[in-house]
N, C-alpha and C positions, 0 to 999 in steps of 0.2 A: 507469475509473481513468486517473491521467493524471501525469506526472511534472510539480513542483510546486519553486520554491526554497525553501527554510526560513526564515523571518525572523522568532523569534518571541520578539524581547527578551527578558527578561533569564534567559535559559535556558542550560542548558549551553553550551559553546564547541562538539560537535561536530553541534549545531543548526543554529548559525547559520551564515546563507550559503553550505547544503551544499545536495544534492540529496534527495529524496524522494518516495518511490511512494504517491500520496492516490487514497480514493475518494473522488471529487468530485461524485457526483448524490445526496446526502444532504442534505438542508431543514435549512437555517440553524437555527440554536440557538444559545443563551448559555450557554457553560459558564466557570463561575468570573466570570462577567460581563463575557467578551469574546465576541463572534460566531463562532461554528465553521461555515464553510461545507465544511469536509471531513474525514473520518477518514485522520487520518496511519497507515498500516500501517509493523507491526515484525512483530517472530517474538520468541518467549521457550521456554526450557528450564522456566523458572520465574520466580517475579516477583522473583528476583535477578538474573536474567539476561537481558538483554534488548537487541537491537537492529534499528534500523532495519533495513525494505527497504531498497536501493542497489539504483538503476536502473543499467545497465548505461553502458560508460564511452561518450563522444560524446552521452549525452542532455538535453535541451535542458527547460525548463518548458513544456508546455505539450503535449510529446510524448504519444504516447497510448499505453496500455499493452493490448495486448489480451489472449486466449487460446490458444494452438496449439491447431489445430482448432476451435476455437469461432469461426467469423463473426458480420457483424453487426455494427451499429450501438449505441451505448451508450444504455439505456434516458434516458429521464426523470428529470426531477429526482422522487425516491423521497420517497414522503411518510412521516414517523415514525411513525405510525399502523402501517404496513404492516411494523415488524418484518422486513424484509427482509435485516439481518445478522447475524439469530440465525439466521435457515434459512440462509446461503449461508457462515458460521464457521466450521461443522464443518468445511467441505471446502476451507477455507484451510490449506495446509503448506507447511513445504521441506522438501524430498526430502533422500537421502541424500547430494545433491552440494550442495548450500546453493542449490541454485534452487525461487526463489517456484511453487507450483502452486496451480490452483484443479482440483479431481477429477482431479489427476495430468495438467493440461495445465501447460507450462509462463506465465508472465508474459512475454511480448516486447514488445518497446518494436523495431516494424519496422524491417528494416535495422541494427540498432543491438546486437542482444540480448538478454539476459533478465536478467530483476531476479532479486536474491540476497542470502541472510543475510551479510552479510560474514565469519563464522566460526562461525556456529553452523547444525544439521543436525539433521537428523529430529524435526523441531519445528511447534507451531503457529504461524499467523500471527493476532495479534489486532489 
C-alpha cells in the first residue's frame, strides 16, 4: 500500500488534489472505461456513510504504508485470478480510535503515523 494524490476529474471536490491510502499491487483493469491501477481504500458504517482513509499529516505520494509488527517487503503485482482481497477484507477495520488496522496492527506510514477514518470508528475498511 502506498500513499497516492487524488486527481480524478470530474469527481467530488474532497477528491481532488487531496491525499489517499491505495493498494497498489493490483493488475490493471478498466473499470467504467478508464484503467485502474489501484484500489482506493475508505471505511463505511454503511453504503450511506462513507469515507476515505487519510494518511497521516506530513505524508507525501508515493510514501509506503506498512503494518505494525508485520515486516517485509510488499508482494508482487497480485494477479486478479488470485482473489486476494476477498481473503485479506475481512481483516480490514478501524478500531475504536479511527486508526486503519489489518488483524489489529495498525497502518504507519514510517516516521509520519497512522492512517485514519477522519470520523468514523469501529468500522470496515473496503
Amino acid at each position: 500500500m502506498s500513499i497516492q494524490e487524488v486527481d480524478v476529474g470530474e469527481t467530488p471536490t474532497e477528491l481532488q488534489d487531496g491525499l489517499a491510502v491505495l493498494l497498489c499491487n493490483v493488475k490493471a483493469c478498466k473499470l467504467r472505461g478508464v484503467v485502474s491501477q489501484a484500489r482506493l481504500l475508505c471505511c463505511s458504517t454503511s453504503d450511506d456513510c462513507i469515507e476515505l482513509l487519510a494518511p497521516p499529516t506530513g505524508s507525501v505520494p508515493g510514501d509506503r504504508v506498512t503494518f505494525l509488527n508485520f515486516p517485509g517487503d510488499s508482494d508482487r503485482e497480485l494477479q486478479s485470478k488470485q482473489r486476494v482481497w476477498e481473503l485479506l477484507q475481512p481483516d480490514l477495520r478501524v478500531d475504536n480510535r479511527g486508526v486503519a488496522n489489518y488483524k489489529g496492527c495498525g497502518f504507519e506510514v514510517k516516521g509520519k503515523g497512522l492512517c485514519r477514518a477522519p470520523s468514523l470508528t469501529n468500522c470496515t475498511i473496503k
